[in-house]
C-alpha positions in Angstrom: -26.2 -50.2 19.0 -23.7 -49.9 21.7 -23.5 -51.7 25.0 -22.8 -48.6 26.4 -23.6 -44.8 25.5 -20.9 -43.2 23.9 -20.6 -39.4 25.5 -20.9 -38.7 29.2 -23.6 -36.8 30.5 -24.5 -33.9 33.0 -21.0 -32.9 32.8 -19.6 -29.2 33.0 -16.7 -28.2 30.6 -14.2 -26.2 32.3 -12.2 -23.3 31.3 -8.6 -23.8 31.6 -6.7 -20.6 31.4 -3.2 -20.7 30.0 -0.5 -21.3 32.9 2.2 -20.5 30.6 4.5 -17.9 31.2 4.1 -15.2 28.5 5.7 -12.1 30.3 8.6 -11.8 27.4 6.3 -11.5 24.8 5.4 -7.7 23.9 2.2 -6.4 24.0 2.3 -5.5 19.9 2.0 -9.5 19.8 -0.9 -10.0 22.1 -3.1 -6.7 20.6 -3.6 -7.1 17.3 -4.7 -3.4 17.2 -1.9 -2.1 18.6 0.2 -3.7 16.0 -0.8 -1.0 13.6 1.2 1.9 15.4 4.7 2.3 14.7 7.1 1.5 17.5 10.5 3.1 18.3 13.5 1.0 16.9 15.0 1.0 20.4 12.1 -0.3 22.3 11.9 -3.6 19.4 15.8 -3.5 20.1 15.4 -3.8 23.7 12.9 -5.6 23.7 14.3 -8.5 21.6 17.5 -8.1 23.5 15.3 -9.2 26.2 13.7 -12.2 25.0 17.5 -13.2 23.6 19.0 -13.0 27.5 16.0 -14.7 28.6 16.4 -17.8 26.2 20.2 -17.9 27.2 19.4 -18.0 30.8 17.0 -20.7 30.0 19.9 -22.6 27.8 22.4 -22.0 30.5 20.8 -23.2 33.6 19.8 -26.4 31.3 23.6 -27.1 30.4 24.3 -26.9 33.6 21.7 -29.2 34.7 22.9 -31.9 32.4 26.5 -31.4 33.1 26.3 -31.8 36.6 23.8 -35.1 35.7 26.7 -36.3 33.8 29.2 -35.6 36.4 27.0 -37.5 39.1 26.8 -40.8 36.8 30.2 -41.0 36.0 31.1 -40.8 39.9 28.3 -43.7 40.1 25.6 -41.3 41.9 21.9 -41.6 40.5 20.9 -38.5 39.7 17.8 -36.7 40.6 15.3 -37.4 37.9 14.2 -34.8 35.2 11.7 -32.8 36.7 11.0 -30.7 33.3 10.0 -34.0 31.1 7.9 -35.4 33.7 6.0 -32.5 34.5 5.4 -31.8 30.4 3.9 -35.6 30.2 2.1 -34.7 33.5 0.8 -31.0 32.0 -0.1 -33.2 28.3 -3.1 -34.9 29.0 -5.7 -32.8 30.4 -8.7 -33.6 32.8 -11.3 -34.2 29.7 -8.9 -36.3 28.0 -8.2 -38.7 31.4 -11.3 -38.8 31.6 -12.7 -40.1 28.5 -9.6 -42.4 28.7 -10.7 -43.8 31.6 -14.0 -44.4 30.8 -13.1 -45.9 27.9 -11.0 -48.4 29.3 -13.7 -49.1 32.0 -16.2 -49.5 29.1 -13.4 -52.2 27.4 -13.3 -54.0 30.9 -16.9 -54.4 31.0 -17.4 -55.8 27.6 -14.6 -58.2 28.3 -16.1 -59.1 31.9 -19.6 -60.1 30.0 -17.9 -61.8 26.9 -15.9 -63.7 29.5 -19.3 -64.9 31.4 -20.9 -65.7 28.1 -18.6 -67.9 27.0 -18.0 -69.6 30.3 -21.7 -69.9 30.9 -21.8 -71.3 27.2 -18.8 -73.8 28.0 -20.7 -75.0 31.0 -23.9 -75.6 29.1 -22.2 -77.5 26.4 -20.2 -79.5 29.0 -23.5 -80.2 31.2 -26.1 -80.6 28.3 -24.5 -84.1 27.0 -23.6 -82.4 23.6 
């Protein structure tokens, strides 16, 4: 038997919809029944042409991102920090997560609070009893 109870109660779940950007993707990916027509070559041609300039874009602006952060450190400027990994470890632990982390950790605290006054209650009984 726990000190504690183990899931949290009266709580609502919430539905998080997707906040990625899925605009380059066709729609023969996201509707499975569409999938079964045939498409024209040229559309899947333009089409991937599309998702190919949009992944060099990305590429490019990210070169140039680091090569002006290399420029600044070698002329002894600090450079901005890396907005894209900091909002990824922001964006990877979501609310339910946090949250059982954190009452988990408050759970660990408590245990160790009434351990900690048990055994100082039991050192002062042993040092006031005479034994």
């Amino acid at each position: 038997m726990s000190l504690f109870s183990t899931s949290p109660k009266n709580r609502k779940r919430r539905h998080v919809t997707s906040r990625r950007d899925s605009s380059w993707i066709n729609d023969s990916e996201r509707n499975p029944q569409h999938r079964r027509t045939k498409s024209c070559p040229k559309e899947a041609q333009h089409q991937l042409h599309a998702q190919i300039g949009a992944i060099e874009t990305f590429l490019a602006k990210h070169h140039q991102a680091e090569t002006q952060r290399e420029m600044m450190k070698k002329q002894n400027i600090l450079p901005p920090p890396d907005r894209s990994a900091h909002k990824r470890a922001k964006r990877a632990i979501t609310h339910a997560a946090r949250r059982r982390y954190h009452s988990e950790r408050s759970k660990a605290g408590m245990r160790f609070l009434f351990l900690f006054c048990l055994a100082c209650g039991i050192g002062w009984w042993l040092i006031f009893s005479g034994l």
